[in-house]
N, C-alpha and C positions, 0 to 999 in steps of 0.2 A: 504494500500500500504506500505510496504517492505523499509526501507532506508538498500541499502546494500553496506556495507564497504568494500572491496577487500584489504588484510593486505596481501600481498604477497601469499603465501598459502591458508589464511586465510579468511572466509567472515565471517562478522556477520551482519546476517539479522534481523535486529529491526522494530517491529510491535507494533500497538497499538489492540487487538486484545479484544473479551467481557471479555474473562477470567483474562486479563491484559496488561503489557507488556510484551512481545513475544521475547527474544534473539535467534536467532537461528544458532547453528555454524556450518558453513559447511568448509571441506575440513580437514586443518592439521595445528594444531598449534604447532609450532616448535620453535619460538623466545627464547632468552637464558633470553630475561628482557621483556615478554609477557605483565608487568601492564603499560610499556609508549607505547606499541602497542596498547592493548584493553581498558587499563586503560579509558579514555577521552571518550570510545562510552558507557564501563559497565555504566560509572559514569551518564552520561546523561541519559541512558535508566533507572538507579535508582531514578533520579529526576522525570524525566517525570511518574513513576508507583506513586511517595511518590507526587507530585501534586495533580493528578488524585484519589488518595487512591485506587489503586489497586495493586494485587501483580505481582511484576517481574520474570518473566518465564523465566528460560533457558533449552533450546531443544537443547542437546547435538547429539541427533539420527543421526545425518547426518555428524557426526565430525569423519574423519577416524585416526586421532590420536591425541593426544594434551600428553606435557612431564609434569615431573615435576613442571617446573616452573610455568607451566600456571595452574597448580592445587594451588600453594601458592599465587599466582594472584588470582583466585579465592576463596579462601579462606579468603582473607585479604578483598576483595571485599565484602564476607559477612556477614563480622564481623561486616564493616561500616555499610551497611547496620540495619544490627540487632540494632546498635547502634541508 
């Protein structure tokens, strides 16, 4: 079962799925400061995968736009990550 977040435009649906954890972003992410939007669920669903030891999944497929910003959001997201 799906925890899904409704960020204005924005959902991200978080699963615990065999392959891992599951981000899934639907709709349009448009926020001008996207990491105190998504920031708080990315960071959870990264704990919850580095618990578990499995990898975290993100399924952009269903995301009908997302700007710059939210590419440097994610980006910075998976530097920590890596780290």
């Amino acid at each position: 079962m799906a925890e899904r977040h409704e960020l204005g435009d924005l959902t991200l649906a978080v699963s615990t799925e065999p392959e891992g954890v599951l981000v899934q972003w639907l709709g349009r992410s448009t926020a001008q400061n996207p990491e105190t939007v998504v920031g708080p669920y990315l960071n959870t669903a990264m704990a919850r995968a580095m618990s578990l030891r499995v990898p975290l999944v993100h399924d952009f497929t269903q995301l009908a736009f997302f700007n710059s910003s939210t590419i440097s959001a994610l980006l910075r997201h998976f530097q920590i990550g890596r780290a």
